[in-house]
C-alpha positions, -999 to +999 in steps of 0.1 A: +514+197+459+517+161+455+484+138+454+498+120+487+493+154+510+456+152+503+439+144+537+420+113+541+385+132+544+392+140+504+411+101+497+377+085+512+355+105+488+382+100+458+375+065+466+337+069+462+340+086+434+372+062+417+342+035+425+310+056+411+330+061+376+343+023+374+308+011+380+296+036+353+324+022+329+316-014+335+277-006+332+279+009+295+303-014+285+283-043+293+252-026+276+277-019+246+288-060+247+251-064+247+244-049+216+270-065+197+253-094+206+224-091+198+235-075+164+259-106+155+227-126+166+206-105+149+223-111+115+228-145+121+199-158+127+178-152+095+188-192+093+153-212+098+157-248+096+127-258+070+127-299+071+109-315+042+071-317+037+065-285+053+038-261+045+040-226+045+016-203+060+006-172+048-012-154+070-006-114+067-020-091+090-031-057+079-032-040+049-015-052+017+002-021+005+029-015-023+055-006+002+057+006+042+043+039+054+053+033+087+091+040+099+115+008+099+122+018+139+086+023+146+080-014+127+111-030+149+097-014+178+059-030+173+078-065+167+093-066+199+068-052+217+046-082+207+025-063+182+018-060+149+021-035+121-008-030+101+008-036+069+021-057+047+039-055+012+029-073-018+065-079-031+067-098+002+038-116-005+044-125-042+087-132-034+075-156-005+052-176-026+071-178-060+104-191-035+084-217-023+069-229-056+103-237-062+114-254-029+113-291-027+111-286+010+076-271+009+048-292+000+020-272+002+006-236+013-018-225+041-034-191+036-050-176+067-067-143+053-084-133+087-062-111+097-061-086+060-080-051+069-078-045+029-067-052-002-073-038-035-090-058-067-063-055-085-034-062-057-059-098-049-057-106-087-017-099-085-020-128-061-040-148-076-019-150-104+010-158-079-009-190-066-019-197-099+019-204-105+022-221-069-003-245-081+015-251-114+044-264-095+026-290-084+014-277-050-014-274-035-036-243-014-054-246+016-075-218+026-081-219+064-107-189+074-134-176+096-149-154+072-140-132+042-152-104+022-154-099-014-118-086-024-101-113-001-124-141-016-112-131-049-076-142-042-089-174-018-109-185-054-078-194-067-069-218-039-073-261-044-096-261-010-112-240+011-124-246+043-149-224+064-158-222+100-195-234+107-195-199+121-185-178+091-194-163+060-183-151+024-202-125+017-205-110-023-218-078-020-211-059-053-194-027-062-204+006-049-200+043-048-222+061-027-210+098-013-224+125+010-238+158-004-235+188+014-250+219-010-281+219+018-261+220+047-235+244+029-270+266+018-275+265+056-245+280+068-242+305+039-210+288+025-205+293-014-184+268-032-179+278-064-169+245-089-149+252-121-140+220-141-135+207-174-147+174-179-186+162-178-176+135-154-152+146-131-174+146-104-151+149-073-163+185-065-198+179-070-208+172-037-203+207-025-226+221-058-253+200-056-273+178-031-276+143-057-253+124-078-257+140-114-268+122-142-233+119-160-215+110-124-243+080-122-232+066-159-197+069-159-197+051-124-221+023-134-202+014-162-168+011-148-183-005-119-204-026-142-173-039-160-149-049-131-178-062-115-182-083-143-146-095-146-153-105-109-179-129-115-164-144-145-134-148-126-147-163-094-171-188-114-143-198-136-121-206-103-145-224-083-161-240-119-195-220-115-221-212-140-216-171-141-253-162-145-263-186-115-232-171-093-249-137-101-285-146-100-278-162-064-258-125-054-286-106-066-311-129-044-289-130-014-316-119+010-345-148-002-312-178-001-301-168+035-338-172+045-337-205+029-309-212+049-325-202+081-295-175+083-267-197+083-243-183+062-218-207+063-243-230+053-251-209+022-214-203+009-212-243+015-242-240-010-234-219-032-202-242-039-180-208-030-161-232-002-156-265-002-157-276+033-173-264+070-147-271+095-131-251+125-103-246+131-094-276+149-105-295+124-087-280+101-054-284+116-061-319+122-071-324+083-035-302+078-019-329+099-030-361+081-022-343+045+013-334+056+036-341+088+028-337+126+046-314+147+028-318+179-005-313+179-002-289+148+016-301+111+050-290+106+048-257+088+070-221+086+055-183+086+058-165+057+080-137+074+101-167+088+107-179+052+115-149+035+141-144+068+154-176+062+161-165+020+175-133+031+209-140+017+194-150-015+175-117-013+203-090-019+205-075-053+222-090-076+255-070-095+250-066-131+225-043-150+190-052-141+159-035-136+150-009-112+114-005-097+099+027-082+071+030-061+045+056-066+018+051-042-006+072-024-017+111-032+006+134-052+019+160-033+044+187-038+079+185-022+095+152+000+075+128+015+076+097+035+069+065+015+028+059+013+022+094-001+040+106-034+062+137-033+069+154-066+105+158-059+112+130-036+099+106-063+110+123-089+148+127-073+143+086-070+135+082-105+165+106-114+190+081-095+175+052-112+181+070-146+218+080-138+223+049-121+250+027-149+235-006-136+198+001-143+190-008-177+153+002-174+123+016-150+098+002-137+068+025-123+049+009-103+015+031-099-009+028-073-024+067-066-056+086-072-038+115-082-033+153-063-015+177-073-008+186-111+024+205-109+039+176-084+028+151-114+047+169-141+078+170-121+075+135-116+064+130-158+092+152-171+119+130-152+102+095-166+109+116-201+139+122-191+150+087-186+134+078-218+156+106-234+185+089-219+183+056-232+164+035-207+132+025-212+101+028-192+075+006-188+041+017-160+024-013-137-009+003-126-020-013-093-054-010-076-060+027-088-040+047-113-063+078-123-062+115-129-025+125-114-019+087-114-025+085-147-007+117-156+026+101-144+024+071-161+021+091-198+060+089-202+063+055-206+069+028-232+046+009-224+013+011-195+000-024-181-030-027-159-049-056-139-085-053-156-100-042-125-077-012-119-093+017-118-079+045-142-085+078-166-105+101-149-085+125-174-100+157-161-091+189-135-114+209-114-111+239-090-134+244-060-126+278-045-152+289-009-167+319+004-185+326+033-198+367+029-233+354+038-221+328+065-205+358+080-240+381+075-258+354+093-237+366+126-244+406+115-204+411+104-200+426+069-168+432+049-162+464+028-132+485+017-111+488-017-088+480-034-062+494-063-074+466-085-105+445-096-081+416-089-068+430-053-093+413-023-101+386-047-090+360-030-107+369+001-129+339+014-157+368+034-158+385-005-185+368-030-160+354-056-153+383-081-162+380-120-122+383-127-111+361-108-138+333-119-122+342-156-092+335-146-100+300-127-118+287-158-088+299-182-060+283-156-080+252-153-090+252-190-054+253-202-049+222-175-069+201-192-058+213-227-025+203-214-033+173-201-049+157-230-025+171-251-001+152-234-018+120-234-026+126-273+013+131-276+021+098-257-008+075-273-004+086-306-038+105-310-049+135-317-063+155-286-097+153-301-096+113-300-087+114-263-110+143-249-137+113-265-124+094-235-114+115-212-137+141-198-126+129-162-145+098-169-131+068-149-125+032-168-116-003-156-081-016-167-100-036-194-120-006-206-087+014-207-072-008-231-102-010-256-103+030-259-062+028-265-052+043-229-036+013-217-013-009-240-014-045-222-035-064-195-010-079-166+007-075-134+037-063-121+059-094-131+045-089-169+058-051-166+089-062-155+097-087-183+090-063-209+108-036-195+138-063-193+130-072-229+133-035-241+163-034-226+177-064-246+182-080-206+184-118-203+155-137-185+180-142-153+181-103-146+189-085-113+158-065-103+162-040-070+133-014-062+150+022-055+138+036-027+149+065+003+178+053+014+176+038+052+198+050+076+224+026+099+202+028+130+172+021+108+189-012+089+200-019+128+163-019+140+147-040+109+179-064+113+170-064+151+131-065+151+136-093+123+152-114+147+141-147+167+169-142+192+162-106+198+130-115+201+134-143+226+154-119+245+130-095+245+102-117+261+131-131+284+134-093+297+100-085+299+103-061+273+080-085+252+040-068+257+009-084+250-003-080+213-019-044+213-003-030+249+014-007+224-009+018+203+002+028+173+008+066+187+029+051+218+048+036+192+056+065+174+066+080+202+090+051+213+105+059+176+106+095+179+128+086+215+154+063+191+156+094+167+166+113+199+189+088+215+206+082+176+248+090+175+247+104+212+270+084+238+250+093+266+216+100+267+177+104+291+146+103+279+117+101+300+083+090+293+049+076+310+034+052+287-003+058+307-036+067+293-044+103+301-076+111+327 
């Protein structure tokens, strides 16, 4: 039957229906135009406009970590939503400073450290050393703050001025350890934790053993303490042109000079010659003004995240051989992980792509992890061997903390470089196995049976823990360690007897490392990286590129997006722009987890109430 014997009851509701899917069409294809736009926008708008005379601010917000742990959607998604992530990466940091040492266009550098939740020793000397070279341009620093503690007055020391609100403080406190102990409470409950470890001073289980520090934990701790404590207060008085023993004598008496200073504590780091001027932050910004150029009733300046937009073209690795950084940061874990934790294969399948990759001349670990597990560290050892095996060379970067496991991965290396203050060794491995038969004796239940071997039940947290099974702990764990400092011995050229003298799980500063022959050179990541490029036989003009999981399209669509001043202005235009902090951080996972959902589907619903719950 032809269409034209329909009735007109079923033309008049083709017609609704002819009308419902055109205004469908024209809906998503406008929504599809939109999002070309904003992605041609997007990528072309990394452009800022930096006039001459300008100064750069640095002010990052969070913590200063070696790379993200948060997802690139999740950090788009916090952009536009007018907040913050709560991170930021020091190869941002130190590639947005050394740019603008070189830029005529920037005169001079702000640096606003409210806003840093934490940064390591060793990360703020990284830093330092980065406006160390700012300043050897020519240029001068200008802190601008309302208070600082003692790791982010470490890297403000190195700055020309620094300027303090009337209201604020620099407080030196010294270096601590201090941990709870819980054999009383465990007594209490009936719990039995049962240490095995080899190694006087690895002292990690302790806690659950005894009810004090021991002796030997007390030591070891005051004397790395002692010496990066030490390099602290050299460095300091040498920045600010102190006398050390009166910068330490005035720490140590910090109680009597704030009573002399009627608890004005601005008025004391004024006095202690730690800054060089009280002013708020009005008056700062009008001292900012007369140095450089106005800009209304500011001085004409440009964000650090702006800048490093506005360079992204000079950004993008270079062709030509080069060298390759990875990232090991965070606990050692088996299996794949997310950047901020370190997986034994995930980093070790990195390191295997930067050893197979033609254009990667030599490796770069960069190291900033307490350790974890021992069989995820030799996975990740054995393919840094590998790579040596192959040709390329490869040279370690400690950061803030490279010990037990983090020292274990950095054995198959050339060469090991560490910021004085880093915190390493701890060469040592420990078991801490629980039972609870009397916890559960307390409540009048008992466990009995048998087994078909001393060995069967062992494991059984109600049993007490067996004689054969404590054997075998102390011979597991006792091969460990012979392992591990065989290992070391084999990659420092000692004999294991030289390094268990050092080892022992005893923990060293960067500096004491290097004296007991467990660290080859003092220096930062840039130092690593030239003598990696030197052992490669690599010109001083080399590409350098850090291998890392690859980022999907959606994900290089949603940094590109979040990145953007137009997207961002649209954003606020549409209301879609929050208040800083409407968003938590778990609302923002959430919004992420939605853009995993919606990702390569043409149609798509998600629904979601972004409301406390009652």
């Amino acid at each position: 039957m032809s269409g034209s014997s329909h009735g007109p009851i079923f033309r008049f509701f083709r017609a609704i229906w002819d009308t419902l899917n055109f205004t469908r069409r024209l809906v998503f294809n406008l929504l599809f135009v939109l999002v070309v736009v904003l992605v041609i926008v997007g990528l072309s708008s990394g452009s800022h406009p930096i006039d001459a005379r300008t100064a750069l601010v640095l002010d990052p917000g969070g913590a200063v970590v070696e790379q993200y742990s948060v997802d690139p959607t999740e950090r788009a998604l916090a952009r536009l939503s007018g907040s913050e992530t709560a991170e930021v990466q020091l190869r941002d940091l130190l590639e947005a400073i050394d740019a603008a040492a070189g830029d005529k266009r920037i005169e001079r550098m702000v640096f606003i450290p409210d806003d840093i939740t934490s940064i390591g020793l060793a990360t703020a000397r990284e830093l330092g050393a980065a406006f160390d070279r700012f300043k050897a341009a020519g240029k001068e620093i200008v802190v601008v703050s309302t208070g600082m503690e003692q790791n982010v007055y470490l890297l403000a020391a190195h700055a020309n001025r620094i300027l303090l609100d009337p209201d604020g403080a620099v407080v030196l406190e010294g270096l601590s350890n201090y941990r709870s102990y819980y054999k009383d409470a465990l007594d209490k409950l009936g719990v039995q934790a049962h240490l095995i470890r080899v190694g006087t001073y690895k002292s990690a289980g302790e806690p659950y053993v005894l009810d004090h520090a021991s002796d030997a934990a007390k030591q070891a701790d005051a004397y790395w303490m002692g010496g990066i404590w030490q390099e602290y207060i050299d460095e300091v008085a040498s920045l600010r042109k102190l006398d050390a023993g009166a910068l330490s004598d005035s720490i140590a008496h910090f109680d009597q000079r704030v009573s002399a200073q009627h608890g004005d504590l601005a008025q004391l780091a004024l006095e202690q010659k730690l800054v060089d001027e009280l002013a708020t932050r009005a008056q700062a910004r009008e001292q900012l003004r007369a140095l450089g150029v106005a800009d209304g009733d500011s001085f004409r300046q440009i964000d650090f995240t702006d800048y490093l937009a506005a360079h992204a073209v000079q950004r993008l690795p270079r062709a030509g051989k080069g060298v390759a950084v990875v990232v090991a940061q965070g606990e050692i874990v088996p299996g794949e992980r997310q950047p901020g934790m370190i997986g034994g294969k995930s980093t070790a399948d990195l390191i295997r792509r930067a050893r197979k990759d033609p254009n990667v001349a030599a490796i770069v670990l960069r190291v900033d992890s307490p350790g974890g597990d021992a069989t995820a560290s030799e996975q990740i050892r054995r393919e840094l061997a590998q790579a040596r095996e192959d040709g390329k060379p490869v040279v370690v970067s400690m950061g803030d903390v490279a010990a037990s496991g983090g020292y274990w991965i950095s054995m198959a290396s050339d060469e090991i470089w560490a910021q004085p203050n880093t915190i390493t060794g701890s060469i040592g491995i420990f078991g801490l196995f629980m039972t609870i038969p009397d916890t559960l004796a307390k409540l009048g239940i008992n466990t009995d049976g048998v087994g078909t071997t001393p060995l069967a039940g062992a494991f059984d947290i109600r049993r007490p823990l067996s004689p054969q099974l404590e054997s075998v702990l102390g011979s597991v764990i006792g091969r460990g360690y012979a392992q591990f400092i065989g290992t070391v011995a084999k990659a420092r050229n000692k004999t294991p007897e030289q390094v268990d003298e050092v080892a022992q799980g005893r923990v060293w500063s960067g500096a004491q490392a290097k004296e007991r022959g467990l660290v080859d050179k003092l220096g930062g990541l840039d130092d690593a990286i030239a003598a990696a490029a030197a052992r490669a036989n690599l010109g001083a003009d080399h590409p350098l590129r850090y291998i890392e999981q690859p980022l999907s399209p959606w994900q290089r669509l949603a940094i590109t997006l979040g990145g953007s001043d137009a997207t961002l202005k649209l954003a606020q235009w549409s209301g879609l722009h929050l208040p800083a902090g409407a968003l938590t951080r778990s609302e923002l996972r959430e919004l992420s987890s939605i853009a995993a959902v919606l990702r390569g589907k043409r149609y798509a619903a998600y629904a979601h109430c972004l409301c406390e719950p009652h």
